[in-house]
Steps between C-alpha positions, in 0.01 A plus 500: 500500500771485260812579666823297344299391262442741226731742325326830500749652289327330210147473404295253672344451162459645140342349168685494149262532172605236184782306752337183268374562115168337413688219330731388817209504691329276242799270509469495908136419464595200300717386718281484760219320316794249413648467873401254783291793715485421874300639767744782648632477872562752752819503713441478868745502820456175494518391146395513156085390474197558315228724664234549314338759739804705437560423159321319186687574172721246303811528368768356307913572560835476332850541584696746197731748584553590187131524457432720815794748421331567223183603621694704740725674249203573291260631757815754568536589127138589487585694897777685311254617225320707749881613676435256796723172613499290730652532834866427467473442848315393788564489879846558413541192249575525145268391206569150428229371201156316482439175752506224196139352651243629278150416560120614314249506723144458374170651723159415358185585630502538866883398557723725693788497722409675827720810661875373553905607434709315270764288637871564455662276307869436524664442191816228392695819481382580871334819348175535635167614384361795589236673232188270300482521124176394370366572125161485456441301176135577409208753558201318435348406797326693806633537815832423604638767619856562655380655874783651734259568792733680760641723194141572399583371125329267243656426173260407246685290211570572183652306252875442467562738819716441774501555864738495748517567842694412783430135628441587881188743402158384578307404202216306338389352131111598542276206401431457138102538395539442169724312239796390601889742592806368470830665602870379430727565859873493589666756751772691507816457684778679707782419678496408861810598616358767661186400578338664805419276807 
């Protein structure tokens, strides 16, 4: 099921308390209520659509490197707290930084985005991405949980806390039944060079 396409020499997932402080998630929050939010797509074979059935959440997005390597360096400061890092490698590749594309995603009642992997992304530096960062920026709403259903898992959200996991693992966002989530996304990347076929 999924052969080539994971690295089971690292974790297919793991959560890291306090990657945000309450103020930088604050500051996120603002952003969002500032931003141009759009109804967010879903990336088919053949093409980038909306399907509503699948998925019902908006979003807004930004390009900032800077920005993203951030987020990255200081969800590994807070890893390195607890004696953890990230994986300096993955299917053989290097660690190469944070994809710049940065996106908060807002559920409220009743949105979701149904079982699916992430999509690699190949970088301008032809690293690609391999592992999902999301931060979950709030608490105070029901439902919403992160669901891995073939790894048995569900990550309930908690202010400030990250998760990542490995972008070819099944997962969910559970619908929303009350208030509203919001998450802040980028992925991590590795080098392709040797990338498994």
């Amino acid at each position: 099921m999924y052969a080539g396409h994971l690295d089971l020499s690292v974790p297919l997932w793991w959560t890291v308390a306090r990657a945000l402080c309450d103020a930088a998630c604050e500051a996120y929050l603002a952003r969002f209520r500032r931003g141009d939010a759009e109804l967010a797509p879903i990336i088919r074979a053949d093409g980038v659509g909306l399907d509503l059935a699948l998925r019902n959440n908006t979003r807004i997005m930004w390009d900032d490197a800077d920005e993203a390597n951030h987020l990255l360096d200081q969800t590994a400061s807070r890893m390195a707290e607890d004696g953890a890092r990230f994986p300096e490698r993955f299917q053989g590749g290097a660690l190469a930084g944070a994809n710049p594309r940065l996106r908060i995603y807002r559920y409220g009642p009743g949105e979701r985005h149904s079982a699916h992997w992430d999509t690699e992304h190949a970088l301008a530096s032809g690293a690609l991405t391999r592992l999902t960062l999301v931060v979950y920026l709030n608490d105070d709403f029901v439902g919403g949980e992160t669901d891995f259903p073939e790894l048995g898992v569900r990550v309930t959200p908690a202010r400030g806390m990250a998760l990542v996991f490995q972008q070819r693992v099944l997962h969910q966002a559970c619908p929303v039944t009350e208030g509203a989530k919001f998450v802040l996304r980028t992925d991590v990347a590795y080098d392709a060079s040797a990338r498994r076929g």
